[in-house]
N, C-alpha and C positions, 0 to 999 in steps of 0.2 A: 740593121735593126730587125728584130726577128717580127713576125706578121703571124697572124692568127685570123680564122673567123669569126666575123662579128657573133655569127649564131656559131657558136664551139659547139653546137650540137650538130651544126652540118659539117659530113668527113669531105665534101666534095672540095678539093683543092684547087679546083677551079671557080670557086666562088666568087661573084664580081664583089660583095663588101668584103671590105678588111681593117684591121686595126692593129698597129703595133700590141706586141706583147706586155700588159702591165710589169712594171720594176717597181720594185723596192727598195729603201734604204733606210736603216735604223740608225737614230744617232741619239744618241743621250744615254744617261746611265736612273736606275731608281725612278723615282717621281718622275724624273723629267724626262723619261724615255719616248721618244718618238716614231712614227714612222713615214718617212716623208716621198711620196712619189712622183720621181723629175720626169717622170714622160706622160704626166695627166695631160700634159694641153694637146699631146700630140694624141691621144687617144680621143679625147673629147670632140678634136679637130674631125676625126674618121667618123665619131657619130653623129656630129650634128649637134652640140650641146655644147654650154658652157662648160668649162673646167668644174665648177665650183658645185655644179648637180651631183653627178659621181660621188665627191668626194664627201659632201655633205650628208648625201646618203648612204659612205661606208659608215660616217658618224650615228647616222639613227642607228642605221643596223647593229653597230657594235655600243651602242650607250657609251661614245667617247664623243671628246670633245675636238672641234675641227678648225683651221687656222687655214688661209690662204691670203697670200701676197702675189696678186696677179702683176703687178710689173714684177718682180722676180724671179716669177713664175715657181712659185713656192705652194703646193701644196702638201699639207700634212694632218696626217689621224692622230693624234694624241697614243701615248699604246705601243707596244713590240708587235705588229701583225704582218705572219709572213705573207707572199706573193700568192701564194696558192690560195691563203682563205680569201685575200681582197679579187684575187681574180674569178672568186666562184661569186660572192657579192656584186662583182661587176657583171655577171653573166644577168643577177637578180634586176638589176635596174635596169640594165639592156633589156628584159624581157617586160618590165614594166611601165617604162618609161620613152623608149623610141622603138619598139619593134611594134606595128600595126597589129591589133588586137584581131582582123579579121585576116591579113593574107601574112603575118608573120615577115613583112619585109622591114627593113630598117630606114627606109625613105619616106621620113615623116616628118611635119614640123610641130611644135608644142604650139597651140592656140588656146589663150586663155581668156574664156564668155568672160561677158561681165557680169553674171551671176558666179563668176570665179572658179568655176568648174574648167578644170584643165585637159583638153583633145589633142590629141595625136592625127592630125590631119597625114592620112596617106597619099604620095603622090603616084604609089607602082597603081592601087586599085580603087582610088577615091574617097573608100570610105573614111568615117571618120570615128574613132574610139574613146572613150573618155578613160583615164586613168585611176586610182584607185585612191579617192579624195582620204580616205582613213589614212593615209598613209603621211606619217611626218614631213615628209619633203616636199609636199604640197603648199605648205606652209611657206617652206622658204621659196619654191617658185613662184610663190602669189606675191611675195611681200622683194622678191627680186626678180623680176621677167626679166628675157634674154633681151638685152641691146637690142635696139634698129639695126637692121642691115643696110647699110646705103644702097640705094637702087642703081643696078652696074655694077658694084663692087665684087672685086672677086675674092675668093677662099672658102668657107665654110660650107657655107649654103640658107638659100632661108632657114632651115631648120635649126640654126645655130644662135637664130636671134628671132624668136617673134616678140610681138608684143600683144600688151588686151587689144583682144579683134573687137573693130565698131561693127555696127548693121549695116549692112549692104557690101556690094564692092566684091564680094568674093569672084562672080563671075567673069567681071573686067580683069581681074586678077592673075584669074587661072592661067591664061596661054604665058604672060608672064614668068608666073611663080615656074612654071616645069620646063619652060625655055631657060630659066636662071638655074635651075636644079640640073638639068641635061650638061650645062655646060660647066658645070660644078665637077660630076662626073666625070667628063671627058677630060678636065684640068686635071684634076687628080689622079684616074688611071697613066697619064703618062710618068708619074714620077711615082707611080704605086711599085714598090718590090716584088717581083715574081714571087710567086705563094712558096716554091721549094728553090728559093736561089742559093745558092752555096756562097762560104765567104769568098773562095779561092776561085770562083765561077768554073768551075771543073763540071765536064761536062757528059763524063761519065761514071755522075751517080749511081749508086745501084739502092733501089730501096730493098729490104728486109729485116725480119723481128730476129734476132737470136732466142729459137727456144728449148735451146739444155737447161739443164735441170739449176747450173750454176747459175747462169743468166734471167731464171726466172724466178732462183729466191732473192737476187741481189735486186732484182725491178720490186721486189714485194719490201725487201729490207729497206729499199730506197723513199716507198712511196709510206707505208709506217713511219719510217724517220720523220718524212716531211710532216706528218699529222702529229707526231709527238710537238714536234718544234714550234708546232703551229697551233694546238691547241690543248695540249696536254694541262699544261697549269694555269688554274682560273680564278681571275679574281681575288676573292677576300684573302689576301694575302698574309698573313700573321706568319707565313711559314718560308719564308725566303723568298728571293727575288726571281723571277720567272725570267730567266733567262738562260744560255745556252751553257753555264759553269753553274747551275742550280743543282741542287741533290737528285731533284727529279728527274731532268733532262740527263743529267750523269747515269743513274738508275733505266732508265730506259732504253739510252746510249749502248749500255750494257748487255741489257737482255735480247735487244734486237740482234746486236753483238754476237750473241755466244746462242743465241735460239738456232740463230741461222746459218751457222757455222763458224765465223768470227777466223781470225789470222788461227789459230789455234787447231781449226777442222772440224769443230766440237758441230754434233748435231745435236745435242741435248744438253738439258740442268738440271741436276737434281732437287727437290723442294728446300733442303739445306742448303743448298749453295747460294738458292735466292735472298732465304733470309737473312745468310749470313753477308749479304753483299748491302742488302737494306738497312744490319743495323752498324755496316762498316761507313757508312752515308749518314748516320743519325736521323732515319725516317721512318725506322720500322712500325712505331707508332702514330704514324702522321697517316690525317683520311688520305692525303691527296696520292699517296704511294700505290693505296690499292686502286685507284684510276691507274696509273701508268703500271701498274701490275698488270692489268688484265689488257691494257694495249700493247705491252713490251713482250709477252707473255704468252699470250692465247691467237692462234692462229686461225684459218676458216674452219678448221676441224675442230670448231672450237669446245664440243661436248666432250670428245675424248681427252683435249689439252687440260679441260678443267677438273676430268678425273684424275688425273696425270698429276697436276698441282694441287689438287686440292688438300695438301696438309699446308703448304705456306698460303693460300687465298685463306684457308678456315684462320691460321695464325696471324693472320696481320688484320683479319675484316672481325675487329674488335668492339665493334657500338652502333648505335641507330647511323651516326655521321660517315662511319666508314661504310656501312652499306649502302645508302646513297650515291658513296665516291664511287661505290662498285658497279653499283647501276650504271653511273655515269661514262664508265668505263667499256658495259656493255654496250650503250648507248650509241659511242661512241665506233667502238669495233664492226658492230654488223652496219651503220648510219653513214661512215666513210671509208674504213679501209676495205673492211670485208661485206659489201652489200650483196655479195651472193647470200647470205646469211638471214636476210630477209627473201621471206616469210617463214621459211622451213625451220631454220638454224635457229632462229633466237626462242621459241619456246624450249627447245632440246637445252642452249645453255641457263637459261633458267630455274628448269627444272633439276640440271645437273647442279647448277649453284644450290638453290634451294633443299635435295637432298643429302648436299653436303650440310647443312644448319649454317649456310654463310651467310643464308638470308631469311629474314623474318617474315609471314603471311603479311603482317599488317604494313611490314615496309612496302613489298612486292604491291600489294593492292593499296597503297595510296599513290604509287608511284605510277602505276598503270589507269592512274582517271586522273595525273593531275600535268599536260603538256607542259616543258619548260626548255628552256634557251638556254639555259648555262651551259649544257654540253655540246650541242647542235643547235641548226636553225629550226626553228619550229615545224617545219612540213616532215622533217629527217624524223623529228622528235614524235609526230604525230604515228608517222608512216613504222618506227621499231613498236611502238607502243598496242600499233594495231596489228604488227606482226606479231606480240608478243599474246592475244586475246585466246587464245587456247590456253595457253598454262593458267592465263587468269580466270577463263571458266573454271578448268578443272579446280583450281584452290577453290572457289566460289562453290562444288559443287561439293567438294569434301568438307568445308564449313558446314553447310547445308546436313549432310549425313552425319557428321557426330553431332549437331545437335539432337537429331531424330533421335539418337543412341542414348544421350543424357535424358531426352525427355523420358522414354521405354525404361532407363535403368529407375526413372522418381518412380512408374508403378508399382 
């Protein structure tokens, strides 16, 4: 089973926390599409938490709805959602919910006052952190606390079961509590999986990156695919089913395809050949096309790729609705695939959009004061938006000057 760091943000491979790698599995079709993940208990197990936190708070995060059958150890999000968005969700709650708000370690237990305020008691540095009560999932650990731990029992760790702490007693407690947590640790690292074990135990690994030119458009083709799959098509569905045989994902499929060479060797597309492949799909007028236009499409260079395109983006960004799709689209490109793109890049492609007429002042500046979640998580949403405040000065400053001009032409 593959292992990861609990903090994915430390490279150190020698990390004493670890946590199997989230899985995924979709099953159902339409309405009833699911997505259900068999290795929640065994991740839950590594941080110290019930199954049913996690999984309750992919559901806040994604406004779905969340289903768990602990004896059959069945949990599932309602939803198509690939591994990669629930594993970046999972990094969210790890960082909210059992990582110590002062030393960043994940050796904590939930303690819930009875004024119902919920602390992250540290065992590495003692202190104690309160959590972030705005937060929907507050809710269900108030209205579900973790199980008792029987005293002796082995597995988890306190951490995986506190309950409302009375007055007193903590200090009788303490030698306890981190005698039962040390030896938690010790249980666990012996059947913990070496951080880089190979399936065949071969023992003359050699680690390094392949960095030819091949090798690092096919990591970039790879890792775009995986964001089209995963979040390309949203929501208010009227336009077909968001899945991996949809117009969209075929169109995307496509471009990443043929952008990046494709069986073919093609290193380019001409603006006709896009659109002619959009209206071979019957999407050429659908908003959601120019989303996966400008993810399938536009690459880190993305100002020039947009003067490049700009006869089929002008051709398909048809109405207030498609410009939004196309925001979304930006949003989306500098926010997860191409984040070198913030701060620099995304006024240069906006204003490349913008001087094309693909996009309108009043869209551009209601979109740049109003955060939103459809396409990204809100911090992503925040962080292009603020990358984006040069171009929206300058629109703001050109407003400014042709009115000066109307007023001078009335004397």
């Amino acid at each position: 089973m593959a292992v990861v760091n609990i903090r994915r943000d430390v490279d150190d491979k020698f990390y004493r926390y670890r946590m199997p790698l989230l899985q995924t599995k979709i099953e159902g079709r339409g309405n009833g599409i699911k997505t259900v993940i068999p290795n929640m208990s065994d991740i839950a197990r590594a941080l110290s938490r019930p199954p049913t936190y996690p999984t309750k708070f992919f559901g806040c995060e994604l406004g779905a709805q969340t289903t768990f059958d602990e004896k059959a150890d069945r949990y599932i999000v309602n939803g198509a959602h690939q591994a990669d968005a629930l594993r970046k969700l999972l990094d969210d709650f790890i960082a909210k919910f059992v990582l110590c708000g002062s030393c960043k370690n994940p050796e904590t237990d939930l303690k819930i006052m009875k004024d119902g305020m919920i602390l992250r008691d540290c065992k590495a540095c003692g202190k104690r952190s309160d959590v972030d009560m705005r937060h929907k999932l507050t809710t269900f650990i108030t209205k579900n606390p973790p199980p008792k731990k029987a005293k002796g029992a082995k597995g988890a760790g306190k951490a995986a079961g506190q309950s409302v702490e009375a007055q007193g007693g903590d200090d009788d407690d303490a030698k306890s509590d981190e005698d039962d947590f040390t030896a938690k640790i010790n249980a666990d690292a012996k059947d913990m999986p070496k951080a880089n074990e190979a399936e065949d135990d071969a023992d003359d690994v050699q680690w390094s990156v392949d960095t030819s030119d091949e090798a690092v458009k096919a990591r970039a083709a790879a890792a775009l695919a995986s964001s089209l799959k995963a979040n390309l098509v949203l929501g208010d569905d009227d336009e077909g089913e968001d899945d991996e045989n949809s117009p969209y994902n075929q169109f995307g499929t496509w471009l990443l395809a043929n952008r990046t060479g494709g069986s073919e060797g093609r290193t380019d597309l001409a603006s006709a050949e896009v659109y002619k492949k959009a209206v071979e799909l019957g999407i050429e007028k659908k908003h959601k096309a120019v989303q996966v236009l400008i993810q399938g499409l536009i690459s880190e260079d993305a100002a020039k790729d947009v003067e490049k395109y700009g006869a089929v983006i002008v051709k398909m960004t048809s109405s207030e609705k498609h410009q939004k799709s196309l925001l979304g689209g930006v949003e989306r490109l500098a926010g997860v695939t191409y984040p070198e793109l913030v701060p620099n890049g995304v006024p240069k492609v906006l204003m490349a959009l913008y001087q094309l007429d693909a996009l309108d002042e009043e869209v551009v500046q209601t979109w740049g004061t109003h955060v939103s979640k459809k396409y990204v998580d809100k911090e992503t949403s925040k962080r292009v938006r603020k990358a984006a405040a040069p171009f929206l000065e300058w629109l703001a400053e050109a407003d400014d000057d042709d009115e000066e001009d109307s007023d001078l032409d009335d004397l």
